[in-house]
MDTraj code that builds the backbone (N, CA, C; nanometers):
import mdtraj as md
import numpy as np

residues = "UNK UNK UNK UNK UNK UNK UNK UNK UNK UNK UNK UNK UNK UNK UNK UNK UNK UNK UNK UNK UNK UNK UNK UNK UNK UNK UNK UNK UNK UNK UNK UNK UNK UNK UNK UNK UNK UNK UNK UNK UNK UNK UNK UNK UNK UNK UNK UNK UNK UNK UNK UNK UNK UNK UNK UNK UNK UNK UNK UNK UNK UNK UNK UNK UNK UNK UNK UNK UNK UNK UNK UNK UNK UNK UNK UNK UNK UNK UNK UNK UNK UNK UNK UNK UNK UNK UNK UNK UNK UNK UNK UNK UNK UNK UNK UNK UNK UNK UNK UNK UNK UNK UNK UNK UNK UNK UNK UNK UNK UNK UNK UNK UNK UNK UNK UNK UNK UNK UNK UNK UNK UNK UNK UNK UNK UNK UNK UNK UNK UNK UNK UNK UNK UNK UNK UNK UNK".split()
xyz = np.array([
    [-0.1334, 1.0437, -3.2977],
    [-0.1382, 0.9534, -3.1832],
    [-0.0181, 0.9775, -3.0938],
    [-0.0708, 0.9886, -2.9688],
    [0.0454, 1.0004, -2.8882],
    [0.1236, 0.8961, -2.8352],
    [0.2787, 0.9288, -2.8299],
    [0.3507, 0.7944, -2.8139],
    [0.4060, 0.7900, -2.6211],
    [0.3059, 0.8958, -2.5690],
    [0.3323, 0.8822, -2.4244],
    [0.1809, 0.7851, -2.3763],
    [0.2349, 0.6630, -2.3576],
    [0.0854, 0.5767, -2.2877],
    [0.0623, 0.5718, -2.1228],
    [-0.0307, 0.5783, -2.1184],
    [-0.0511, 0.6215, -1.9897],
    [-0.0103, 0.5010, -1.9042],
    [0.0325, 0.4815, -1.7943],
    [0.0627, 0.3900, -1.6845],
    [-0.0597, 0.2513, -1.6790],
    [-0.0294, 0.1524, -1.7193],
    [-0.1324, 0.0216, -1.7026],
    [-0.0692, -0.0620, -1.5839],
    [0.0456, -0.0902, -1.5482],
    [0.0123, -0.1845, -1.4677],
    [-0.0474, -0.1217, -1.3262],
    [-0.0897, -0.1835, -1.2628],
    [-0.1899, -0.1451, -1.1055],
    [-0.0378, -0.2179, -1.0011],
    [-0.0304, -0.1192, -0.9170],
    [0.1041, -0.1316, -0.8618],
    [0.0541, -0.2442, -0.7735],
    [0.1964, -0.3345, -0.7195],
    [0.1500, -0.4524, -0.6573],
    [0.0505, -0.5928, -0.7257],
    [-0.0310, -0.6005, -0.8555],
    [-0.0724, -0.6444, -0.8917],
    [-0.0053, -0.7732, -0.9729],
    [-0.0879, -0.8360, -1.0024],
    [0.0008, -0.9843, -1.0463],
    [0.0270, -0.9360, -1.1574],
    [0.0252, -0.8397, -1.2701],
    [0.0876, -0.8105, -1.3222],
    [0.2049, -0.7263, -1.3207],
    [0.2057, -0.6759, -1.2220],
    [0.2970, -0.5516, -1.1785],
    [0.4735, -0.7025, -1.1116],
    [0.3868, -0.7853, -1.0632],
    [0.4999, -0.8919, -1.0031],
    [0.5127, -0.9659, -1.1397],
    [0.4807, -1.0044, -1.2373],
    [0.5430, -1.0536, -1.3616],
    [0.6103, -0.9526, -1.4382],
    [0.6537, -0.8377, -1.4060],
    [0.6553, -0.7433, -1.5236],
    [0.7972, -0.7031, -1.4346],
    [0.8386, -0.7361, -1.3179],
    [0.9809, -0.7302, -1.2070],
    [1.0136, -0.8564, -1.2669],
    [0.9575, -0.9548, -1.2114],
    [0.9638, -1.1005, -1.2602],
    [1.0993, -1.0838, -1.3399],
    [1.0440, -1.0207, -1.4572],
    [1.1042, -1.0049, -1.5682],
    [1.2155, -1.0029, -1.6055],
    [1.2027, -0.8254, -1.5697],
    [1.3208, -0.7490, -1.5158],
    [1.4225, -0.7850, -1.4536],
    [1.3929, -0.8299, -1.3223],
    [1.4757, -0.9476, -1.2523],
    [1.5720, -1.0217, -1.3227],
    [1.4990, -1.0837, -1.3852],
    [1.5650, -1.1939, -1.4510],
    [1.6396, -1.1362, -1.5636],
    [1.6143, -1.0376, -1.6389],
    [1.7025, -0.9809, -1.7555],
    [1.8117, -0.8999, -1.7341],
    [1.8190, -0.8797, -1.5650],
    [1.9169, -0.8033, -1.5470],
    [2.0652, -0.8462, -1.5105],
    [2.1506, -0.8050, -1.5920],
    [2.2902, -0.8662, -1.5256],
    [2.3503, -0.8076, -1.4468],
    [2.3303, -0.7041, -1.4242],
    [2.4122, -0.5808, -1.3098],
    [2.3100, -0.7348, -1.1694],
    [2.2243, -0.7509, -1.1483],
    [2.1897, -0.8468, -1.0253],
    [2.2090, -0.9703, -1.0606],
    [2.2507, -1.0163, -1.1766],
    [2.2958, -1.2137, -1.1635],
    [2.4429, -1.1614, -1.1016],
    [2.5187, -1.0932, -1.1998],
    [2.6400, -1.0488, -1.1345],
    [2.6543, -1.0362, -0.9591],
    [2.5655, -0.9099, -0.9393],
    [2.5809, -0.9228, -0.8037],
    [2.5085, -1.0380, -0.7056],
    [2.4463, -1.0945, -0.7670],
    [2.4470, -1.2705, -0.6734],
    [2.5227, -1.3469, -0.7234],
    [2.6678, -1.3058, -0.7620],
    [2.7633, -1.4161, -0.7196],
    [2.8226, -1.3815, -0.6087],
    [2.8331, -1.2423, -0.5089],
    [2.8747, -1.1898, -0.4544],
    [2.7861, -1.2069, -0.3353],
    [2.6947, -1.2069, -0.3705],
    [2.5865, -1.1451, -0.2113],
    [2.4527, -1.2435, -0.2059],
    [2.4665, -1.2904, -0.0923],
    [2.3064, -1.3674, -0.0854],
    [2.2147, -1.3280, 0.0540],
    [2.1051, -1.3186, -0.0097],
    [1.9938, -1.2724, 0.0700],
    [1.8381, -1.3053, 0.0323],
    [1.7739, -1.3207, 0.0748],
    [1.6654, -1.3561, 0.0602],
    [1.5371, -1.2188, 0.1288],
    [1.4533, -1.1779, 0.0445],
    [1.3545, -1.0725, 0.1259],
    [1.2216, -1.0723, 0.0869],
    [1.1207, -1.0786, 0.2237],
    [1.0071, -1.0754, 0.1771],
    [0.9542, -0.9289, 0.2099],
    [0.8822, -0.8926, 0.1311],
    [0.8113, -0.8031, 0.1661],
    [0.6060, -0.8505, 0.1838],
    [0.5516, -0.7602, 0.2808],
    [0.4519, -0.7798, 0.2999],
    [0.3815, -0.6548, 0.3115],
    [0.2945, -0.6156, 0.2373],
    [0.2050, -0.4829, 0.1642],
    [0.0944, -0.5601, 0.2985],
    [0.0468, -0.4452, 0.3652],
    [-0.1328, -0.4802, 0.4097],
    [-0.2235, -0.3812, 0.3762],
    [-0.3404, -0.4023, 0.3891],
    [-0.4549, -0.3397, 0.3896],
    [-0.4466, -0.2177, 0.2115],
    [-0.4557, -0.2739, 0.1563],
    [-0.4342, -0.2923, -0.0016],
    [-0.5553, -0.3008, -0.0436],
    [-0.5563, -0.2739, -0.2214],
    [-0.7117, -0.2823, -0.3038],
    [-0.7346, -0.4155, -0.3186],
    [-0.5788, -0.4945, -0.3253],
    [-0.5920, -0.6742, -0.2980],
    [-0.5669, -0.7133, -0.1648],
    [-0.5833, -0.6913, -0.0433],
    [-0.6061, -0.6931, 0.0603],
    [-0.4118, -0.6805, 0.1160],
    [-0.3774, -0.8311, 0.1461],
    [-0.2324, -0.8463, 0.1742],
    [-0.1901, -0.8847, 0.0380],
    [-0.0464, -0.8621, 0.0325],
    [0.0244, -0.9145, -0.1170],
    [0.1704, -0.9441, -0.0356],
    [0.2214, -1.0341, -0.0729],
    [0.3307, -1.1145, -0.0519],
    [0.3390, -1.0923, -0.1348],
    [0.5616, -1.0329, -0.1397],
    [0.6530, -1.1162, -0.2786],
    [0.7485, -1.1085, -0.2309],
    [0.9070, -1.1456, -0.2965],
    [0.9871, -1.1605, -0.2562],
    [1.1023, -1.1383, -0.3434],
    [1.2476, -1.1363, -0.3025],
    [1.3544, -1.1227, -0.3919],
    [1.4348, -1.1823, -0.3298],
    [1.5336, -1.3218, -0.4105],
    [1.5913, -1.3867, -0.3505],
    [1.6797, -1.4197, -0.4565],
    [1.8713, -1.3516, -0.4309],
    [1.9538, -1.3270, -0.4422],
    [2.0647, -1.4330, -0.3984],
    [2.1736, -1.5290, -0.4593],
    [2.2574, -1.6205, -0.4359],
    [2.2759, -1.6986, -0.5501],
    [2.4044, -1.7374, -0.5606],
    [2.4452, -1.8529, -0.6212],
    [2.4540, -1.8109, -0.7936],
    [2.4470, -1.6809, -0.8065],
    [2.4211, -1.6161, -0.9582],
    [2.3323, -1.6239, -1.0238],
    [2.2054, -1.5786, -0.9133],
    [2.0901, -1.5858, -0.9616],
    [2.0124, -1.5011, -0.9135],
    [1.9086, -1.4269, -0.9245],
    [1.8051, -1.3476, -0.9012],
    [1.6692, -1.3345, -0.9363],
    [1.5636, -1.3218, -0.8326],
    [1.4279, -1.3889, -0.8601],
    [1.3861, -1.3132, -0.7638],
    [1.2661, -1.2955, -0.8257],
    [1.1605, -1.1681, -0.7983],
    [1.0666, -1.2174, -0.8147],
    [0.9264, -1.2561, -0.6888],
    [0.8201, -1.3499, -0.7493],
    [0.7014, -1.3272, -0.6356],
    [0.5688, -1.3590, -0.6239],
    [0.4891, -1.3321, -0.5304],
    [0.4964, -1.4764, -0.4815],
    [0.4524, -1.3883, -0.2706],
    [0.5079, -1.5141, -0.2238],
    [0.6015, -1.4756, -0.1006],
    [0.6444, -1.5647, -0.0081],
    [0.7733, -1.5383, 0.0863],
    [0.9246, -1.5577, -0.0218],
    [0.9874, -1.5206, 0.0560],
    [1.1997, -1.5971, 0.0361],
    [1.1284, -1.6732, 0.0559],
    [1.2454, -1.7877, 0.0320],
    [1.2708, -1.9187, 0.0163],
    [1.4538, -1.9474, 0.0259],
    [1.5298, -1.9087, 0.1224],
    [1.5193, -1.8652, 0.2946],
    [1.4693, -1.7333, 0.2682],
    [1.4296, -1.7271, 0.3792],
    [1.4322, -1.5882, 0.4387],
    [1.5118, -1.5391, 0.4939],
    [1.5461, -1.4210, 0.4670],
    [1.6383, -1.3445, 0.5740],
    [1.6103, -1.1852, 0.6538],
    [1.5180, -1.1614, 0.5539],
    [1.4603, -1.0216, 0.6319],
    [1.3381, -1.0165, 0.5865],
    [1.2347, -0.9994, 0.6539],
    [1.0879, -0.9524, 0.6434],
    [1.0559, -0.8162, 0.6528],
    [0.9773, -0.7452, 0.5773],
    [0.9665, -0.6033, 0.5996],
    [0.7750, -0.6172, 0.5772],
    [0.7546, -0.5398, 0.7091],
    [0.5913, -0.5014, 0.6605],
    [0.5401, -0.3776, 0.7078],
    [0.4385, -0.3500, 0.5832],
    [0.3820, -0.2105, 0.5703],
    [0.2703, -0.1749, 0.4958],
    [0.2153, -0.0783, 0.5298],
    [0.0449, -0.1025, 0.4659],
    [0.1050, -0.0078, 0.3509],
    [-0.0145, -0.0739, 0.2663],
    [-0.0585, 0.0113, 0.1616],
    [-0.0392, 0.1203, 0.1520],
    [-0.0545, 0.2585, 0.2013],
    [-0.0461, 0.4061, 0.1511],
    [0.0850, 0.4224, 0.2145],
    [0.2102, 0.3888, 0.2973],
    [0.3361, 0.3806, 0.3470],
    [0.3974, 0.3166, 0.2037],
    [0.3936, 0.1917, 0.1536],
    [0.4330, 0.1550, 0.0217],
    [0.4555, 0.1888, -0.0939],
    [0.2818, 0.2467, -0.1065],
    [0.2827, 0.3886, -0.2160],
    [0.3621, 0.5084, -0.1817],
    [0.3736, 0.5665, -0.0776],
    [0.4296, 0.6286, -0.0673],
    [0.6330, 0.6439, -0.0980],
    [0.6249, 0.5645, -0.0429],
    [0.7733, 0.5129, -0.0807],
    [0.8283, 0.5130, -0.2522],
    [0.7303, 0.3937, -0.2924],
    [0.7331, 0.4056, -0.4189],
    [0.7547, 0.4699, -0.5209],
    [0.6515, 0.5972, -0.4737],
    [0.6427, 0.7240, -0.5352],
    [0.7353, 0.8277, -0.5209],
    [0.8011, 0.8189, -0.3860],
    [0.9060, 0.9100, -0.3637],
    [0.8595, 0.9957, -0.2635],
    [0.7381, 1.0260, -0.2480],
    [0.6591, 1.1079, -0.1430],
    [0.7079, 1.0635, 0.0026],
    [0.7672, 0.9280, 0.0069],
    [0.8085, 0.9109, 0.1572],
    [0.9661, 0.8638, 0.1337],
    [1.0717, 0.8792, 0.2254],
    [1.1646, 0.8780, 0.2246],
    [1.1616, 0.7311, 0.3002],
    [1.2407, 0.6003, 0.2373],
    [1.2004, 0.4481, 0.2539],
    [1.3033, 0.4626, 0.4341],
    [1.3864, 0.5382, 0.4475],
    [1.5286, 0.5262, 0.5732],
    [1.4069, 0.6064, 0.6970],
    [1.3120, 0.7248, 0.6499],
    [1.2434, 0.7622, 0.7530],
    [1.0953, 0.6794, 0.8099],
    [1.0812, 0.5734, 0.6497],
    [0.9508, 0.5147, 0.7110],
    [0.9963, 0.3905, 0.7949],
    [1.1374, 0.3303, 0.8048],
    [1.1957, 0.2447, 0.8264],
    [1.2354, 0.3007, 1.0126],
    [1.2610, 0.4380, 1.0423],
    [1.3169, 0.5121, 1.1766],
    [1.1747, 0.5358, 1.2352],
    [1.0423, 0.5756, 1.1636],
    [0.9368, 0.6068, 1.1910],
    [0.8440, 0.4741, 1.2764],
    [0.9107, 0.3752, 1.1893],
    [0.8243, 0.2427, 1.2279],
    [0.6929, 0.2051, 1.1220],
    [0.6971, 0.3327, 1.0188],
    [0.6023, 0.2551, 0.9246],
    [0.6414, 0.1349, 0.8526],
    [0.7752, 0.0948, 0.8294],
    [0.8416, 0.0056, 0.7703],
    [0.8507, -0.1140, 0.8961],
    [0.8130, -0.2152, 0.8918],
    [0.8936, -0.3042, 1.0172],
    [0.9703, -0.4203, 0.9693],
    [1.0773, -0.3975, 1.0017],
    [1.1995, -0.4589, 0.9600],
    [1.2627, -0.6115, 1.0691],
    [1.2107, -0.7327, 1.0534],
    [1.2135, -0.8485, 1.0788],
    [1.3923, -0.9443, 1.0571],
    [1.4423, -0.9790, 1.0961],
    [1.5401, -1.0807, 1.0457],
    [1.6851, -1.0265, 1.0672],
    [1.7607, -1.0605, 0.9547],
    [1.9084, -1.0604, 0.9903],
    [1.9291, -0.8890, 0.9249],
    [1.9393, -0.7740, 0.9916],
    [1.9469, -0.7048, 0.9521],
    [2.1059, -0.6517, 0.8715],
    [2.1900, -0.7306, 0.9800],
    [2.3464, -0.6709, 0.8724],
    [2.3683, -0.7762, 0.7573],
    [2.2641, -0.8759, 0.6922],
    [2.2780, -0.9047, 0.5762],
    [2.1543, -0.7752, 0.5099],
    [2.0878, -0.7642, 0.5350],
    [2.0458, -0.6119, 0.4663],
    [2.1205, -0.5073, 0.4084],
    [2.2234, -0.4890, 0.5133],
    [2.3056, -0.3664, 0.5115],
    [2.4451, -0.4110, 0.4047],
    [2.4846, -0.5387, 0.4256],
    [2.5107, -0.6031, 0.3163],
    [2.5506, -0.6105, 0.1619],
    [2.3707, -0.5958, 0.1722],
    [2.3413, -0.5806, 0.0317],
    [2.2969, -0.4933, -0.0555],
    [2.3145, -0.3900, 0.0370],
    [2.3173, -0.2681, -0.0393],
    [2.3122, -0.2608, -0.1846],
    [2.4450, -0.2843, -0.2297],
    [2.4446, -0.3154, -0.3825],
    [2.3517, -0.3437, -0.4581],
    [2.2991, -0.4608, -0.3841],
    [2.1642, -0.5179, -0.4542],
    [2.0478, -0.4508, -0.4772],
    [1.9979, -0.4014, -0.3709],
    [1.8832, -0.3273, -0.3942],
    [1.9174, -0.1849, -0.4913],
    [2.0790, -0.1504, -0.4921],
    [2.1039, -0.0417, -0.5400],
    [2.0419, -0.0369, -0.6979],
    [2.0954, -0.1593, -0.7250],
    [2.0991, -0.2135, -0.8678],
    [1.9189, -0.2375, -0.8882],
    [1.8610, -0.3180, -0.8185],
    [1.6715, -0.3276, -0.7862],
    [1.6520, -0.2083, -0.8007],
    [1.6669, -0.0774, -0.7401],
    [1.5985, 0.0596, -0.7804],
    [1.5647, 0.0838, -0.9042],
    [1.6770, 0.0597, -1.0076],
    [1.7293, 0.0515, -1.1102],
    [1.5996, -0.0222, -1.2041],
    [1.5829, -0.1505, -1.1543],
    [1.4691, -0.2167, -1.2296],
    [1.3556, -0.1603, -1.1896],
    [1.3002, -0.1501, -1.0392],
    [1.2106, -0.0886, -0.9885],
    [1.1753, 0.0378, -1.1032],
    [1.2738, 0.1115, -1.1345],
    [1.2127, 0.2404, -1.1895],
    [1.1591, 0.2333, -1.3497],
    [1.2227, 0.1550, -1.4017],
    [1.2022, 0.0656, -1.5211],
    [1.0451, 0.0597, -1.5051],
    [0.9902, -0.0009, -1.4483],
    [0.8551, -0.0889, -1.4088],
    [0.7574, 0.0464, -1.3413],
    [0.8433, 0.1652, -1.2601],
    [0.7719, 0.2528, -1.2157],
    [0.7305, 0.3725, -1.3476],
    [0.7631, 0.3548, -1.4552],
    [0.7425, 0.4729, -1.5809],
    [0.5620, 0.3350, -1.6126],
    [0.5330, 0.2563, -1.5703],
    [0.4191, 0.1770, -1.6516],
    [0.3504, 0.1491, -1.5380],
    [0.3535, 0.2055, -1.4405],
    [0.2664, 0.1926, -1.2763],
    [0.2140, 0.2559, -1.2526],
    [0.0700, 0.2293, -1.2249],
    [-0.0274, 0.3598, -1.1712],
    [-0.0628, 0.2863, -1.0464],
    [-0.0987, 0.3846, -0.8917],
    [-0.0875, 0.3492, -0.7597],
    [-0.2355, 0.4071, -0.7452],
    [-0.3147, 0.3090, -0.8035],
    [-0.4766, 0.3256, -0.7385],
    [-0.5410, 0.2121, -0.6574],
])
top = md.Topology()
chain = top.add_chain()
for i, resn in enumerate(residues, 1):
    res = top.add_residue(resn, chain, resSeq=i)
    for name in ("N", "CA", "C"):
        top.add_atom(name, md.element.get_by_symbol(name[0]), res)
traj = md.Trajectory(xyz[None], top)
């Protein structure tokens, strides 16, 4: 039996957002860095196998949460369809050229973005965790 299993969660899927959820929450490299940095971000996926998908990551007060849904504030909105997302995801698109391109559209306080660098540095981190059990169909 082989101990390589093939990818189950369906990217974007309510399982794919409990399985960050998670992550999120188990990670201390990001409680750490929300004692430092607060931000709030929604992202918005369109034209998807689940049509639109809202979620969000919202960073402050030494805490971190990853959940479907808007911030709760908000501070930056980002939206982008489906095969721009995957793409990203996957690595096939570079996230700084879909962002210069305009496939990315970038809403809100942008120099708390820039900010928080850190944060998302550390999110890749979980992101990739979650990307070894993701299949993008």
């Amino acid at each position: 039996m082989s101990t390589d299993a093939e990818p189950t969660i369906r990217y974007l899927s309510l399982d794919w957002m409990r399985e960050l959820t998670r992550e999120v929450a188990a990670s201390d490299q990001l409680r750490d860095l929300a004692e430092e940095h607060t931000i709030g971000v929604t992202q918005v996926i369109t034209d998807g196998p689940e049509d639109t998908v809202i979620y969000h990551l919202q960073v402050g007060d030494g805490t971190a949460t990853f959940g479907a849904g808007p911030a709760d504030p908000e501070h930056v909105r980002m939206e982008q369809d489906w095969a721009t997302a995957v793409a990203v995801a996957t690595g096939t698109q570079n996230a700084q050229e879909a962002f210069i391109t305009g496939k990315i559209k970038l809403y809100g306080d942008q120099q708390s973005l820039m900010g928080a660098q850190p944060v998302f540095g550390a999110l890749d981190a979980v992101f990739a965790s979650v990307r070894e059990r993701t299949r993008y169909d």
